[in-house]
N, C-alpha and C positions, 0 to 999 in steps of 0.2 A: 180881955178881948184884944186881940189883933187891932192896933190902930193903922188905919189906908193911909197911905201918901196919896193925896192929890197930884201935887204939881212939886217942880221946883226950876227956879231959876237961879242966876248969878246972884247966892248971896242970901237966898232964903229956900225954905222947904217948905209947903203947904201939906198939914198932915191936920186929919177931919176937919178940914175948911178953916184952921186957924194956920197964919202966916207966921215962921219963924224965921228970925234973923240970924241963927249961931248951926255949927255942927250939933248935932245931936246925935242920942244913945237913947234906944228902944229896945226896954228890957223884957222879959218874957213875960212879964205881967203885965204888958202893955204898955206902963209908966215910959212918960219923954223925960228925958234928962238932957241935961248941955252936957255937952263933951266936955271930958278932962283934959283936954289939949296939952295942959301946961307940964302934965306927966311925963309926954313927950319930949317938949321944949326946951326938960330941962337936962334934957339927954344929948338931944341931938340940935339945942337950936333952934328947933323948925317941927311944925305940929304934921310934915308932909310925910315922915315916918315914923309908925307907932312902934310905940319902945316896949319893951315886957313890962313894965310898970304899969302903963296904959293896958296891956294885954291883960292884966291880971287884975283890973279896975272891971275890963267890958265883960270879963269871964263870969255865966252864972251857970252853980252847978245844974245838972238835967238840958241846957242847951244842946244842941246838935249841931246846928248851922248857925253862920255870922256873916251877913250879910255887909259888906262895905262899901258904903259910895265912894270913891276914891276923889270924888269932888267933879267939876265940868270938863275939865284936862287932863283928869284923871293924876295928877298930882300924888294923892296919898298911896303909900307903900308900906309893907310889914317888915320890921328890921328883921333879921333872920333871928333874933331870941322871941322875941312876937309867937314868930311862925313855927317856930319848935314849940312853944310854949302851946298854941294850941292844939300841934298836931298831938304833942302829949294829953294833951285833955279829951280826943279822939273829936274835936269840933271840925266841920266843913267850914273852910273860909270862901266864898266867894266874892272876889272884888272886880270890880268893873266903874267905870264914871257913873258918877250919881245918876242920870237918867234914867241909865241902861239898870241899875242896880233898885231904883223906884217901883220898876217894874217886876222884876223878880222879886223883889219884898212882896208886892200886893199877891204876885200866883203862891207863894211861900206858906209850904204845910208844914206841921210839925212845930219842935221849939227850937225858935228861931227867935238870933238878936241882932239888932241893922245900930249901925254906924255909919252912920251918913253926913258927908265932908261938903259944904253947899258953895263954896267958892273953887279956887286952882283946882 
C-alpha cells in the first residue's frame, strides 16, 4: 500500500504520522528507504544532481512514474544520463519542490516511485 505524505518542512518529511529527518526513496511496495545520496556525491560532489548510478538504484522494474521532490528551493536536478536513463526505461519523471511534489504523490495512481529531497 501506498504510504500518504502528511507534511514536510525544512529538513524533514512526515509520511503516516512518523517524522523523518533524511531524503527518502518510496518504493512501489510501499517500503521508505533513506536515499542513496552518496551515489550521486560521488559523481558530482553534491547530492543536488542525481547521477545514473542513483538513477539506476531508484529504478523498479513495472514502475511508470517517479515522483521527485526536488527539495524546498527546489535544488535537486537530473543529470542528463539520469534523464536518458529513465526515458529509456519509458518512466514519467515528474519533478517539482517537495511540497508541490507531496501533493502529487498523495493524488498518484498507478506504479509510482517518490523521491523526495527534504532540505535546499
Amino acid at each position: 500500500m501506498k504510504p500518504r505524505i502528511d507534511d514536510t518542512k525544512f529538513g524533514s518529511i512526515t509520511i503516516d504520522g512518523s517524522d523523518i529527518e533524511h531524503d527518502v526513496l518510496i518504493r512501489l511496495s510501499g517500503e521508505i528507504k533513506k536515499r542513496k545520496k552518496k551515489l550521486s556525491k560521488a559523481v558530482y560532489g553534491t547530492s543536488h544532481t542525481i547521477s545514473l548510478d542513483e538513477a539506476e538504484y531508484i529504478y523498479e522494474k513495472g514502475a511508470e512514474r517517479l515522483i521527485i521532490g526536488s527539495g524546498h528551493h527546489g535544488m535537486v536536478t537530473l543529470s542528463k544520463e539520469a534523464a536518458e536513463y529513465f526515458e529509456k526505461k519509458e518512466i514519467r519523471v515528474d519533478l517539482s519542490p517537495t511540497p508541490e511534489a507531496i501533493h502529487r504523490w498523495n493524488k498518484a495512481k498507478g506504479s509510482t516511485i517518490g523521491l523526495f529531497h527534504v532540505t535546499c
